[in-house]
N, C-alpha and C positions, 0 to 999 in steps of 0.2 A: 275203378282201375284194379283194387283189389280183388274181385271178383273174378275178373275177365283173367288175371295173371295165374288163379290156381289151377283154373281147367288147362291154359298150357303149360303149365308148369308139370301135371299128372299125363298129358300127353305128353311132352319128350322124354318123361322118366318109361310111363307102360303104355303109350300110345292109347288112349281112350279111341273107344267104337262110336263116342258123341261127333268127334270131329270129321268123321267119314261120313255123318250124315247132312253135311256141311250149317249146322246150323247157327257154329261162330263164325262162320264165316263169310263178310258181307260181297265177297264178291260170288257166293253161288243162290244168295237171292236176289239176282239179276235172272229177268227169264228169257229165256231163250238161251241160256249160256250151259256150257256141257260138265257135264260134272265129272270133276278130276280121279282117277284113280286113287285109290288109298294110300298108297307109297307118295304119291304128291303130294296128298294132303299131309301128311305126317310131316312130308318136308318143310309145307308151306308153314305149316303151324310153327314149326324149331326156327325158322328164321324168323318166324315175326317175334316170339318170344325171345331170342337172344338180341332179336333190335329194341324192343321193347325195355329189358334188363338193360344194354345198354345205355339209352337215352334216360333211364330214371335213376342209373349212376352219374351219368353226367350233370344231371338239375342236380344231385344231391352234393355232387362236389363243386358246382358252380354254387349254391346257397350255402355252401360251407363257408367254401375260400369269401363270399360277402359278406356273412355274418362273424368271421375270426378278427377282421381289424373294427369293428363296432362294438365290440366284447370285449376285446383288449383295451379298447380307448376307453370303455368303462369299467374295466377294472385300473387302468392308469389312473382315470377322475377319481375312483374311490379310494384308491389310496394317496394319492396325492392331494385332492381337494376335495375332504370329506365333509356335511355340512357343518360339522363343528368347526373347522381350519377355517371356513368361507365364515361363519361369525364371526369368530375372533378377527380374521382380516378386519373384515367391517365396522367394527367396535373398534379398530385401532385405528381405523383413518377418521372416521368419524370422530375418535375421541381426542387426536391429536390435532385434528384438523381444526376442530372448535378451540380447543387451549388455542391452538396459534392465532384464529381470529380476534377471540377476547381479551389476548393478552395484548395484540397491536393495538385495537381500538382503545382497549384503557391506557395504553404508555401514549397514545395520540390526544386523547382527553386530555390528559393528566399535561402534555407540552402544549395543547392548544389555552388549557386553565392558566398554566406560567406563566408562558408568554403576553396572556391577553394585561392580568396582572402588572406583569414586569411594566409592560407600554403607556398603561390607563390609571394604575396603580387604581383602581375600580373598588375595592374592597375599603377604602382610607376616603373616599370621596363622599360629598354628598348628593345628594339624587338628582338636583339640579347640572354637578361638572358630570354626573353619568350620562347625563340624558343627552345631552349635545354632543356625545361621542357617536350617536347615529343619525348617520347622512342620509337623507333624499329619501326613498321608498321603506327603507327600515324602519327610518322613525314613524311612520304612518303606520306600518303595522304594530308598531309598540305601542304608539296611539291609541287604538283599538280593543291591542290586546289590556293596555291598563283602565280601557273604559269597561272591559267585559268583567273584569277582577272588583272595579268598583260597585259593581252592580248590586241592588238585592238580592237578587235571584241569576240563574242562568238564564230562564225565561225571557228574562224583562231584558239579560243583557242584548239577549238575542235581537231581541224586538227592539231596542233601540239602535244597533248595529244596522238591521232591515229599514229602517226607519230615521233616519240621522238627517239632524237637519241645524246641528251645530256644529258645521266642521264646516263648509262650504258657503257661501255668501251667495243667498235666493237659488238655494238647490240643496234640494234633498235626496242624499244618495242611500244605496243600497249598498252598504260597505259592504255584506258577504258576494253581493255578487260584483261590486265594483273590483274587488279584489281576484278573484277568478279564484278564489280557493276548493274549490270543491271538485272539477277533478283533478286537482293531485293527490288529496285525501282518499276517493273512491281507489284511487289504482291504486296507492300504496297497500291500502286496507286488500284489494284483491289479489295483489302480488303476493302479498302474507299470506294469504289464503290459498294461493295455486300449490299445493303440495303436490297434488298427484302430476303425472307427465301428461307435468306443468300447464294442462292452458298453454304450455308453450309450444304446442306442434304447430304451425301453420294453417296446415292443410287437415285439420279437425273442425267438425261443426261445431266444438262446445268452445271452441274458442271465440267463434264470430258469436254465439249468444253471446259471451261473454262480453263483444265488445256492443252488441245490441243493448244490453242488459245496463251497459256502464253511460252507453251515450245517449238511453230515456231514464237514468236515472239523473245523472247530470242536465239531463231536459228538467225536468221536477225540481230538484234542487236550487236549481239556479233559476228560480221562478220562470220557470217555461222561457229557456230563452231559444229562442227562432233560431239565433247563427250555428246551433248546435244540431240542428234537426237537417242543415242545408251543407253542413259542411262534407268535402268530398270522401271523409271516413264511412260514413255513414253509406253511402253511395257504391264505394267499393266490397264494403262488406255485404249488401244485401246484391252484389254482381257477383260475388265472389262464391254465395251462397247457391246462387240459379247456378252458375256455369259447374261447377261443381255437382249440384245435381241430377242434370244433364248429362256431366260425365259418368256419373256412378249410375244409370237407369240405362243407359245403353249399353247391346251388347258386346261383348270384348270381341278384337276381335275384326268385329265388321269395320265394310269401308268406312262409314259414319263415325265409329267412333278413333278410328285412325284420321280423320281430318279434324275434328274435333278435337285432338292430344294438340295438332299443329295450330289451329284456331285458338285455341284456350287463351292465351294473354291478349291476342287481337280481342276477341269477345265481352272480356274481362273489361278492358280499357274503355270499350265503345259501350258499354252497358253504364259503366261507374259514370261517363261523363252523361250519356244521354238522361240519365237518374237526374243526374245532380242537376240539370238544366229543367228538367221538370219540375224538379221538387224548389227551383228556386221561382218560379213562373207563379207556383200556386201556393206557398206559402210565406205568409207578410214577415220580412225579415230586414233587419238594419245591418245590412254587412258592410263592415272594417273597409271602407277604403282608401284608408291611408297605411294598411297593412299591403293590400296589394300596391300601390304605388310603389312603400319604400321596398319593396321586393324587386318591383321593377329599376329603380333606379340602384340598388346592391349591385344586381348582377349588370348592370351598364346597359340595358335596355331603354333608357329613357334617359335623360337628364331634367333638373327643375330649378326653379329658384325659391320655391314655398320655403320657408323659413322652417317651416315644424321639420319636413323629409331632411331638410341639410342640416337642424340640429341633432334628429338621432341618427345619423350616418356617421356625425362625430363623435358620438359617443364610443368609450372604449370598449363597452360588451359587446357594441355590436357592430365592431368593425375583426377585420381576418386575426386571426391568433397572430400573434411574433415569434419571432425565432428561438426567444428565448424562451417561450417557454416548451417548445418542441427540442431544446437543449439542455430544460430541467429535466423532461423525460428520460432523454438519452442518459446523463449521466448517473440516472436512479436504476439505471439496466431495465425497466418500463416498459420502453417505447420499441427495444431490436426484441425481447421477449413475447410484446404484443403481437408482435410482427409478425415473428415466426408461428405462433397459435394460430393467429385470424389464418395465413395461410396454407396452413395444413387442414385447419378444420374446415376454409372455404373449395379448397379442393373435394376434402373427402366428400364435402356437401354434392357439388357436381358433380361428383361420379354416380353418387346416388341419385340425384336428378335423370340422369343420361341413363342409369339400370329402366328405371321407373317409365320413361318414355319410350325405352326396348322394349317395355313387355316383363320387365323381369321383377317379380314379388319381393318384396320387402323382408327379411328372416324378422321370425316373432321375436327371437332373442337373441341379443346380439354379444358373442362371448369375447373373451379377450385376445382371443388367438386367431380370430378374424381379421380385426385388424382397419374395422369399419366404423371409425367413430363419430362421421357423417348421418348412422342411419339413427342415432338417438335424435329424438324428434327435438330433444330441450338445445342441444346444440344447432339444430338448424333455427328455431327463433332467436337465439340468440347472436346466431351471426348474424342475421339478415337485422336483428335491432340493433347490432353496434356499429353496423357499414351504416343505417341510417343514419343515425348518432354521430357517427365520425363526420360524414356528408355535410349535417347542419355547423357541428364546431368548427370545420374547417372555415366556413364562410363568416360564423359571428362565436366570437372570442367570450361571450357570455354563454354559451353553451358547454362550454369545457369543464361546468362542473358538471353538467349530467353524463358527458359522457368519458370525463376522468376516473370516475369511479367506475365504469362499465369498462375501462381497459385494466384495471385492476385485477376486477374478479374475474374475465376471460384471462389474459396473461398467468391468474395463480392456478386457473384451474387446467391450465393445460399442463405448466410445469410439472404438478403434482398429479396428474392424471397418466394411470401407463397404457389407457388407450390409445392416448394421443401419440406416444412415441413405440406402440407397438403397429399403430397403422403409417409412422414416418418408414419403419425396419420393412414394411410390408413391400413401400413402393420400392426402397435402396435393395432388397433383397439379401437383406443378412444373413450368411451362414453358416460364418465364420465362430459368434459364438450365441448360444440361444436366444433367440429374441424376449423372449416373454419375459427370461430372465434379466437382460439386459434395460429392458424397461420397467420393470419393479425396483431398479434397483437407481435410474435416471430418474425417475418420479418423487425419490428418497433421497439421493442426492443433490440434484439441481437445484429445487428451493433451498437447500442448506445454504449449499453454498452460497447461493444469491444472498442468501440472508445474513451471513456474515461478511460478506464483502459487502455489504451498505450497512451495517453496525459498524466495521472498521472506517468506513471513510465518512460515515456522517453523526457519528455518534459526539465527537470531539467539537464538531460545527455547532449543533444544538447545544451542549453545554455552554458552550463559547456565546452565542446567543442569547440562552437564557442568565447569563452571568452578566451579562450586561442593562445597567440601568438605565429607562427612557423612560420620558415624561411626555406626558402629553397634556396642553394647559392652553386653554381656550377661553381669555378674562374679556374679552369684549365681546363676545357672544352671551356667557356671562352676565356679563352686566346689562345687558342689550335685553335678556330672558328676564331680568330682577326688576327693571325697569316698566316690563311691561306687566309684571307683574302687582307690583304698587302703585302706577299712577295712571294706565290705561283703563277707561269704564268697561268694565264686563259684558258690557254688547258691543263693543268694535270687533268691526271688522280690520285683517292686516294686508295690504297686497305687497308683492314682491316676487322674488325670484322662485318657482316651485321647491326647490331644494329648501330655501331658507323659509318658506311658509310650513314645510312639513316639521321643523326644527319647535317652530311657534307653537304647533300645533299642539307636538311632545309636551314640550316642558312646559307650558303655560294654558293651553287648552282652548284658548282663545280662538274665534272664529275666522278662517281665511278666505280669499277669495278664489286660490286655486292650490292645488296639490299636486305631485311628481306622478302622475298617472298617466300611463299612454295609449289606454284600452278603450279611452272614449273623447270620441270624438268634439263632443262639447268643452272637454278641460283641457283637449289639447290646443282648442281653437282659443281657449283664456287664457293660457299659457303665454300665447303668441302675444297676443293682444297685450296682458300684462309689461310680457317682454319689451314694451315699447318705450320703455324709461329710460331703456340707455339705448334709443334711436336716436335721429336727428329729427324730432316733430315740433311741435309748437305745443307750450302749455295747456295752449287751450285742447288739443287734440287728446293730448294724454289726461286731462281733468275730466274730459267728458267718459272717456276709457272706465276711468278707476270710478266715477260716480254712477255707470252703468253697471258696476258689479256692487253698489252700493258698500264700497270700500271707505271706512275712515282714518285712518291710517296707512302713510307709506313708507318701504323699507328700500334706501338705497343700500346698496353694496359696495363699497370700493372697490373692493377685488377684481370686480364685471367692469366695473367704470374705466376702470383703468389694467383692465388688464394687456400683458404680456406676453401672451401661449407663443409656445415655440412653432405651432401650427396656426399663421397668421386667418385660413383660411375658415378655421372652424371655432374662430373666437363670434362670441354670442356677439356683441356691435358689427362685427362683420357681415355677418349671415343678413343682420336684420337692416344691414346698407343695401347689401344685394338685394335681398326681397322687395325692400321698399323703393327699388331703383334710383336710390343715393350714390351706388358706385355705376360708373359706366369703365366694362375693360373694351378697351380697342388693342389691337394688336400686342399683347402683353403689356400695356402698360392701364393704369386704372387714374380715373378720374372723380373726384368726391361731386356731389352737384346735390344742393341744399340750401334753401335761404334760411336754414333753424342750424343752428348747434347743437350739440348731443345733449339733449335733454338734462340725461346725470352731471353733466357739466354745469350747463347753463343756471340749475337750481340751486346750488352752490353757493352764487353769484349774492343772492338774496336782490336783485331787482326786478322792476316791472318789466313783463306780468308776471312773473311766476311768484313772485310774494302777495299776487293777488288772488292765487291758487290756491297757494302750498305755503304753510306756516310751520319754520322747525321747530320742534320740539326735543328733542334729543337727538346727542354724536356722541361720536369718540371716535378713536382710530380706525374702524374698520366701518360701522355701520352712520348713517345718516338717519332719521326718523323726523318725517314731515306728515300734520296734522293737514285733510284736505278740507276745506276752505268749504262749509255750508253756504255761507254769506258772502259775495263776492265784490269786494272792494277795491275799485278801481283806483291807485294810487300814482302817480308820476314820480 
């Protein structure tokens, strides 16, 4: 262009004799065309060169006026947010951010330590009134964990943990994996480890390795077990991986891969289940099914009268959450805080969704004045993990701790986050006074305040609570533990209620016939069986019971025997009259039908037969302790 501009430039100052020969000129290498007089040409040349000057002032004041507000906005950034200002920023939230974490978590220790103290007075006790302060599944893994402390070695404790065949009566379990501990340990251990942005984006491959990765290594761990290799995770993720890419191998663009955007979750779904129905056909697996039953009968798809589905339906974890405690939330400012977060940040999520299935690219970096705090990948897993999380607690009330602490940390990081209320100012369209500022400055304030209006109103409670003295003092269990301690042989076996066998287990180490475990189907099927003591069966039914788990020892309960619950329906006698079809209901009203008496009753008695069974051996007020009867002696 330079070039072409000085020769007319030198023609319309002295008219050059090059342009009368038309040689810049492409319309007289046209042939057959007639070639212009000289005074033409001179004309023709001054108009193209004044259009030409023209048009190359106008690009230049067109790429001026574009380049002045992208110049200006980075001389605003440099003096306004230079990268020493953006460290120190980041060094101040970071550094106040951690104080405030550390310092709740230790005043939380430090009121969980009092409290536990003030209640158990734990520290003045001895090891025996410590050890019966844990109920049911607790005390089984204290069990454990003090058989792994005894050990010579970590090795050996391991291997006999793998290997256990003094805890259960003709069964040798596999505590590490009866327990299912191994994957909560892998994910924690990974979650520590997702530093970068996080494993938590969704729609990233390294995240489904990752869940590849976790669920054969949990295959291994847990000595190959099957249900882990069929389960529908597994399924989803390797559908999640195809569809995916399939979408990224196609071109943008085409009809293909615009039905393919709309197909994507149909495909998704019919691949994860087609998967999983394979993978269940051709590889040998023992799947849970009394997992999917009581699911079935949760959500009211089924009804049953099985004795095991209707005692854990009763149970308190795993029935709906109460009011009260979606009333603790509220009044801790928790639950309207959460609220507000999940939906601003579930919003911004779907609008990014909705960008994404326009067509419209994702920014590499997302600044604060955008206002976009859906497109950070760690907030989209994160919502879509605490809507699942919310999903499960809503339905069973033992999931509230995992997902109590997941409204915690979303709740504080929205408060204190001025993305979040710079993308609220974006939809309201503030403009009244700066936005950015008005959210640096919301981010800074809001927790404050939050956090001294629950120091004002719950600070005086907790004192008041921990100023108060309780005892907790359990002398017939007690003595029940000391007993069995001194005068029971060291090869008995105990049967009784899972709770109070796991108790035995604790403190005296003694061999039981069943434990509080619900993850397998053989202990839950003892359970039941066990359970039959305070049915209405005949001595002889239940002698036969407890001498098939080669049980020497049996433990009544008072409590069970004769209990009271304000829930007539989910009392243990109850359940186990239904099951065994002892009650008949007609028309609201219920019928007993039984030629036996309740067993726990009847043995009480000390007459034939059951003194030809069961020989007591120790009471007191709470427990009964009857030796079962080797030698059977028919007595009138």
């Amino acid at each position: 262009m330079r070039e072409r501009s000085r020769p007319r430039g030198r023609r319309e100052a002295g008219g050059s004799g090059r342009s009368a020969g038309g040689a810049a000129s492409p319309r007289r290498e046209r042939r057959g065309a007639p070639a212009p007089a000289a005074g033409g040409s001179r004309r023709l040349a001054m108009e193209e060169g004044a259009a030409d000057l023209r048009q190359r002032k106008k690009q230049n004041c067109t790429e001026s006026d574009k380049m002045a507000p992208e110049e200006r906005n980075k001389e605003n950034s440099k003096l306004g947010r230079s990268p020493k200002y953006m460290l120190i920023q980041r060094f101040a939230k970071l550094f106040f951010g951690c104080l405030a974490a550390v310092t709740s978590g230790m005043m939380y220790a430090v009121y969980l330590s009092t409290y536990h103290e003030r209640k158990f007075w734990f520290s003045s006790r001895q090891e025996l009134e410590r050890e019966i302060t844990f109920q049911g599944d607790s005390a089984i893994y204290y069990s454990f964990y003090k058989e792994l402390l005894k050990a010579p070695s970590f090795e050996r404790g391991v291997y006999e943990l793998t290997h256990n065949n003094k805890t259960i009566s003709l069964k040798t379990i596999n505590a590490v994996q009866q327990m299912t501990l191994y994957p909560e340990l892998i994910a924690s251990v990974l979650y520590q480890a997702s530093g970068s942005e996080k494993f938590c984006y969704l729609l990233v491959h390294e995240v489904y390795k990752i869940y590849l990765f976790s669920l054969f290594l949990g295959y291994l761990l847990q000595f190959e077990n099957s249900v882990l290799l069929v389960s529908p995770l597994l399924s989803l993720v390797a559908a999640l991986m195809l569809s995916k890419c399939l979408q990224m191998n196609m071109k943008k663009g085409t009809l293909m891969s615009r039905l393919l955007k709309i197909m994507y979750i149909y495909l998704v779904l019919t691949v994860t289940v087609t998967l999983n129905l394979l993978l269940k056909m051709f590889l040998p697996h023992k799947e849970n099914e009394h997992l999917l039953k009581f699911i079935e009968v949760k959500l009211g798809l089924n009804t049953t009268k099985n004795f095991t589905m209707n005692w854990l339906l009763c149970q308190e974890s795993l029935q709906a959450p109460s009011q009260d405690f979606f009333l603790r939330l509220t009044q801790s400012s928790l639950l309207p805080f959460y609220i507000l977060v999940l939906i601003i940040c579930l919003f911004s999520v779907t609008q990014v969704i909705f960008r994404r299935i326009c067509g419209e690219p994702l920014k590499e970096t997302v600044k604060l004045e955008d206002g976009r705090i859906g497109e950070r990948p760690e907030i989209v897993y994160h919502v879509i993990h605490t809507i699942l999380l919310g999903c499960l607690a809503m339905c069973l009330e033992g999931m509230k701790y995992l997902w109590t602490p997941y409204v915690c940390m979303l709740a504080a990081f929205g408060v204190c986050s001025p993305e979040l209320w710079m993308t609220l100012f974006k939809w309201l369209r503030l403009k009244a006074v700066h936005p950015i500022l008005l959210a640096l400055i919301l981010s800074m304030a809001v927790p404050t305040i939050i956090g001294f209006s629950l120091w004002k109103e719950f600070f005086p409670r907790i004192m008041t609570e921990l100023s108060e003295l309780q005892e907790f003092y359990d002398p017939d269990t007690v003595e029940l533990m000391t007993w069995i301690k001194r005068q029971a042989p060291v090869a008995a076996v105990f049967a009784g209620s899972p709770q109070l066998m796991g108790v035995i287990k604790l403190c005296t180490g003694w061999m039981v016939s069943s434990l509080p475990l619900y993850n397998d189907d053989d202990l839950l099927k003892r359970n039941e069986n066990i359970y039959q003591i305070y049915s209405k069966r005949s001595a002889e039914d239940i002698y036969k019971i407890l001498t098939s788990y080669k049980a020497n020892f049996l433990v009544i309960e008072d409590s069970i025997c004769n209990e009271v619950g304000p829930v007539r329906g989910c009392r243990v006698k109850d359940l186990l009259d239904i099951a065994n079809g002892h009650v008949v209901c007609e028309e609201g009203d219920s019928y007993a039908y039984s030629k036996y008496g309740r067993f726990c009753h009847e043995i009480k008695m000390n007459y034939s037969p059951y003194v030809n069974y069961f020989t007591r051996v120790y009471w007191n007020r709470s427990y009964f302790v009857y030796r079962i009867n080797t030698v059977i002696s028919f007595q009138s």
